[in-house]
N, C-alpha and C positions, 0 to 999 in steps of 0.2 A: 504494500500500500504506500502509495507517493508520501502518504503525512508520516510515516514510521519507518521506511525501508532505507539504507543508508545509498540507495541504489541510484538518486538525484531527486529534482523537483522543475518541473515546466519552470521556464525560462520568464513566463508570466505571470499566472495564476491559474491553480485547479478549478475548473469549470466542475460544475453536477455530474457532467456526461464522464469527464475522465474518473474522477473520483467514486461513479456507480463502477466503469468497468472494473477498474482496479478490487474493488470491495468486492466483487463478485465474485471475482479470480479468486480472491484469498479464500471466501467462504466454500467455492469450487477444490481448490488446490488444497483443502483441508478434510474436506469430506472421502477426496481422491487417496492421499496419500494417510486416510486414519488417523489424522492428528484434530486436536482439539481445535476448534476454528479459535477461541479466545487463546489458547499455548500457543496459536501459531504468532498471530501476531504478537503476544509477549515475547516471544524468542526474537524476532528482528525489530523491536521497538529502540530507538534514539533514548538513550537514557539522561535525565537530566545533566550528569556529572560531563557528559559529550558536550556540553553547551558553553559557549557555541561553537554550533556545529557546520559543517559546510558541504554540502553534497558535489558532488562529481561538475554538477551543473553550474558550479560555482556561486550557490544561492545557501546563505549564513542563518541558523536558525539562530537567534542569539539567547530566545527564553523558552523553557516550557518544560511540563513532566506528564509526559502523553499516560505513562503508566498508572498515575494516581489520578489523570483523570476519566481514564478508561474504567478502574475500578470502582471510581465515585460514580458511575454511571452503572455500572453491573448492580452495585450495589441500593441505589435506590429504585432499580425499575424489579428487584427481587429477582435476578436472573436464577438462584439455586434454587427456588419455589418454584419455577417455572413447570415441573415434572409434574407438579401435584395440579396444577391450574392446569395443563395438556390432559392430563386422565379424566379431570371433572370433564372435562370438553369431548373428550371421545365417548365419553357415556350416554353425552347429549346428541351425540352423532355429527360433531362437530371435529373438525380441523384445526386445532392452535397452532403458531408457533411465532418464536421469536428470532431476533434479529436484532445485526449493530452494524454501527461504519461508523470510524475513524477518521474525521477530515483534517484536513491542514491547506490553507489559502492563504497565498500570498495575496499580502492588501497594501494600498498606498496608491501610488499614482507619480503625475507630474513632479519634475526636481524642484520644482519652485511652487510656494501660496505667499498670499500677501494678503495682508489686514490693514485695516485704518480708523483710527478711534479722533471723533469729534466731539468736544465739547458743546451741543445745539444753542443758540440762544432764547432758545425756549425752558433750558433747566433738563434736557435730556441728553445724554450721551450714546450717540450713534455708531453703532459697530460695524462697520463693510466689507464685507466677506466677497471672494471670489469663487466658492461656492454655490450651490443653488439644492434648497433642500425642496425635496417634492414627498414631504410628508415624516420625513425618518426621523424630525425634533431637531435640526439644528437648532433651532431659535430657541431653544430650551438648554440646552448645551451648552452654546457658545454664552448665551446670558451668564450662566455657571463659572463658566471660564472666568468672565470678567470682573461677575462679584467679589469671587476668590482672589484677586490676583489684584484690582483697586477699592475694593472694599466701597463699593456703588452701590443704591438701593437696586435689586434689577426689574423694579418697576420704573424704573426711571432710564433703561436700557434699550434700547431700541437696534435689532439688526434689519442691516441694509443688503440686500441680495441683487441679483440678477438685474441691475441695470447700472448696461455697460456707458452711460455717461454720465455715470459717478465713479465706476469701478474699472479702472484701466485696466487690469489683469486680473485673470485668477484659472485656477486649475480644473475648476467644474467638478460636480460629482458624479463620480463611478470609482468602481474598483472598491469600494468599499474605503475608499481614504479620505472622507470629510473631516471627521476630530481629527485623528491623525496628523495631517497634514494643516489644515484649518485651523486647528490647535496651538500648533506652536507658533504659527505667522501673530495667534491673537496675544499668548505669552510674549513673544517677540517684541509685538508693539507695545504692550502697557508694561512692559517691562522699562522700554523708550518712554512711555508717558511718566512713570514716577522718575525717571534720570531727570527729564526738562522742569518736573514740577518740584523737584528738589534744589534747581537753581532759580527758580521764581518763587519760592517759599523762602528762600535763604535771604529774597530782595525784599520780599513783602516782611520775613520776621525779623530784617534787620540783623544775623545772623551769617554766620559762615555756610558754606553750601557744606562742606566736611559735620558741621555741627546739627546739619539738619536728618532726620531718619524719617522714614512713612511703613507707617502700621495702620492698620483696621482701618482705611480709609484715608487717613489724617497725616499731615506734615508734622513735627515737633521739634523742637531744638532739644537737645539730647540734657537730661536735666533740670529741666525747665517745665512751666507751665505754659508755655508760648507754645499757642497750634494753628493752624487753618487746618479745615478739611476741602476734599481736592475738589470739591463741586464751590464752593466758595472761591476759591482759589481759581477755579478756571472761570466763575464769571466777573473778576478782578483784574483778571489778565486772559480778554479775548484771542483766542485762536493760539494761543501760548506753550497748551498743552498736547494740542492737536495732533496727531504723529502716524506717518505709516511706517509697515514694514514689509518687507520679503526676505521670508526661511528658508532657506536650503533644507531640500527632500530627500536625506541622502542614503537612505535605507525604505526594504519592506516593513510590514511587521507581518508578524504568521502567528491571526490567529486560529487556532484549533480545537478538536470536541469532539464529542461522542455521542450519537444519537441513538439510541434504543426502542425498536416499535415491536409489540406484540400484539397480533391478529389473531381471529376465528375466520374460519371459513365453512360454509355452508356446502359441503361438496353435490347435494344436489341441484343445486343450482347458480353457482360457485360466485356468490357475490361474501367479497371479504370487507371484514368491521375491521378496525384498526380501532382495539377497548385499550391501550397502555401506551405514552409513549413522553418517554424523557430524555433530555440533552442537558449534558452536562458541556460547558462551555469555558475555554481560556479564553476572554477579551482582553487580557491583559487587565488594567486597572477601567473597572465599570464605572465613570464618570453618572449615570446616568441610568441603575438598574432596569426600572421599569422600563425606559427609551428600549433599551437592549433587548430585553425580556418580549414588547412588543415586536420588535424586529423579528425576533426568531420564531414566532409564534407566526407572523407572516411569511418566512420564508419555508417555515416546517408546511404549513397550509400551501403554498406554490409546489413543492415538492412529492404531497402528496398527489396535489393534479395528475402531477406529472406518472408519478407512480400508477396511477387507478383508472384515470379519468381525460384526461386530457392527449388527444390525437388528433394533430394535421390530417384532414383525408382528402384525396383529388379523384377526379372521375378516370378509368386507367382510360378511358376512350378520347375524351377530350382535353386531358389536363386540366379542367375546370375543377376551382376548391369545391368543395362540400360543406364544408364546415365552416363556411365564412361567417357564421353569426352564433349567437350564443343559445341560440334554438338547437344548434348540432353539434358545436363544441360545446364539451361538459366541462364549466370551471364546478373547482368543491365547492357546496354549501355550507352549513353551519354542521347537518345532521352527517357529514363524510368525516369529519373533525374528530379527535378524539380532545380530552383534557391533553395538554401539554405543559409539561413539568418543564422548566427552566433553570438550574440552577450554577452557578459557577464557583470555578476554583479561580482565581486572580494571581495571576503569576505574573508579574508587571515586564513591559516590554523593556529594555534596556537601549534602545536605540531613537529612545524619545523621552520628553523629560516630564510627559503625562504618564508616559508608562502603558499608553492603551495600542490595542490593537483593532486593525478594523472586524467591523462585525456585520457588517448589512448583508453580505449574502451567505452568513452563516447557517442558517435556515435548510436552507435550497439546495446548499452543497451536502448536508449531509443526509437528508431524508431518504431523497429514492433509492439510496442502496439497502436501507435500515430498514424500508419498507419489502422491499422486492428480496431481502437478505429473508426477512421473517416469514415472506409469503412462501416461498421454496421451502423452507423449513416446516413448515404446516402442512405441505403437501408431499414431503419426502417418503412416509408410510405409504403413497399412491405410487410410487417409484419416478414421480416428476422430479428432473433436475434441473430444469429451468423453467422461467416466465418473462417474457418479451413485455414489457411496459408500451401502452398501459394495460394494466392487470383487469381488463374489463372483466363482469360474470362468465360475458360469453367465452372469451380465452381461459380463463379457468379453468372452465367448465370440460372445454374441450383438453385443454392439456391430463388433465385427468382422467377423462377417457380415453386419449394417447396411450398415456401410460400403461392401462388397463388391458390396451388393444397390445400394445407389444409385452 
């Protein structure tokens, strides 16, 4: 498996597609040669002490310990109970089984972001990001960033996206590198902002600029009762504090995880439930649980589509789509859904100074093998060894009578 095997890592980033092949192969290449599919991959697992590590491909993992988070995942989706939950289910004339995948994605982007913080004259301070979020929470984020870092109410914070005659540059979002990247351009600049407001504090408190310090918002002469805070201060001295900047991008980060789905299937009519499923997750340092938590939770629900329900079909006569509307393509509903567990280990990235890793297509990359891992494994007392995604009733249905037939 590309996230554990010392054997390299795509020159880019693990897509869904590679990441299924690979997880399939292992769970294949395990059942072939009688080894435990979880032994197998402990055996060729990247051990923390490796770190960092650097594959063939010359791509540097700098953080992570895939082993305890692979176990944190066995262990809350109950994988040793599993035996006793397969038997309840064959009595009921049902097909259980379980399933896991291992991901690992390079995330990040562009060598360069840039930020720019304004003081408004209206009493708000405006953040301009060369990003564009279409839903993932930057505006909740980055506001974080900025409390933390100038101790600002961030009701009084205002980010500025996606229009480009205010924002000469920026790196746009994909690849899962918005914080990441985005992140440290906003560190970058108010880290700029308190250097200029410590030499305009020094003028206003009459003070040495060496004798000035800024904590929890505020300017202070060291010793002293003399303070401004930096919203008084920037409307005392317009445009004064004002400051952009651009970060150098100069690494991935690779965040990784473990996703665990356990199915029933109904072999006479081979429509599969997916009742269990949890991901344990390394994003590095979670600025932002919940943000992340939703994230995964959308990309697990993309993944399943993919896994069940969702297929491109064209006429073989015409090449005309078929499924050009959502009358024939099936996205999942609510009732395709199982609960989904989210929970993380935080191993902090070391090639950034938030420490996070990206997470936006954490979801999506690990489901469909975890789905399609568990759905074979439910059906291997039928003697099926494979299932081609997506996993309709009707291919089920039929893989199972295959089997039956030979």
């Amino acid at each position: 498996m590309a996230s554990l095997l010392p054997c390299g890592f795509a020159p880019w980033r693990i897509w869904g597609e590679s990441n299924y092949l690979v997880e399939r192969l292992i769970d294949t290449a395990a059942a072939e040669v009688g080894i435990d599919r979880i032994e197998l991959r402990m055996r060729n697992i990247v051990p923390p002490s490796a770190m960092p590590y650097t594959t063939v491909m010359k791509q540097t993992y700098d953080s992570g310990d895939f082993a305890q988070v692979m176990k944190a995942a066995l262990a809350r989706a109950d994988w040793a109970g599993f035996p006793a939950r397969q038997a309840a289910a064959a009595k009921a004339g049902k097909r259980r089984g379980i399933g896991l995948a291992y991901y690992l994605e390079a995330t990040g982007g562009a060598p360069t972001e840039r930020a720019e913080i304004k003081f408004a004259e209206d009493g708000f301070v405006d953040v301009y990001v060369g990003t564009q979020s279409t839903g993932q929470g930057h505006e909740t984020a980055y506001v974080q960033l900025t409390v933390d870092q100038l101790g600002i109410d961030g009701d009084k914070i205002r980010i500025r996206q996606g229009d480009t005659d205010t924002i000469p540059m920026g790196g746009g979002t994909g690849g899962a590198r918005s914080l990441y990247s985005e992140g440290q351009a906003i560190l970058l600049t108010a880290a700029s902002v308190i250097e200029k407001g410590k030499a305009e504090a020094g003028e206003y408190l009459e003070a040495a600029v060496a004798d000035i310090e800024f904590a929890a918002g505020k300017f202070s002469v060291v010793g002293t009762d003399r303070a401004v805070d930096i919203m008084t201060l920037a409307q005392v001295k317009p445009g004064a504090l004002d400051t952009a900047e651009i970060a150098k991008i100069d690494a991935h980060t690779f965040t990784n995880g473990c996703h665990v789905a356990e199915v029933e299937i109904d072999p006479e009519t081979g429509v599969v439930a997916i009742v269990k499923y949890v991901v344990i997750d390394d994003v590095g340092k979670a600025v932002n649980p919940m943000i992340v938590r939703g994230q995964v939770h959308g990309g697990v629900a993309q993944g399943v589509g993919q896994a069940l329900l969702e297929r491109v079909s064209y006429d073989p006569e015409s090449g005309q789509l078929v499924a050009g509307s959502f009358m024939d393509y099936a996205l999942p509903r609510a009732d395709d859904l199982p609960d989904i567990v989210v929970e993380f280990i935080e191993i902090p990235c070391t090639t950034n100074p938030l420490g996070v890793k990206g997470a936006g297509e954490a979801g999506a990359v690990g489901s469909p093998p975890a789905v399609m891992n568990a759905i074979v494994d439910a059906l291997k007392m039928d003697g099926v060894r494979t299932v081609d995604m997506p996993a309709t009733p009707e291919r089920v249905w039929e893989a199972i009578h295959h089997a039956k037939a030979a």
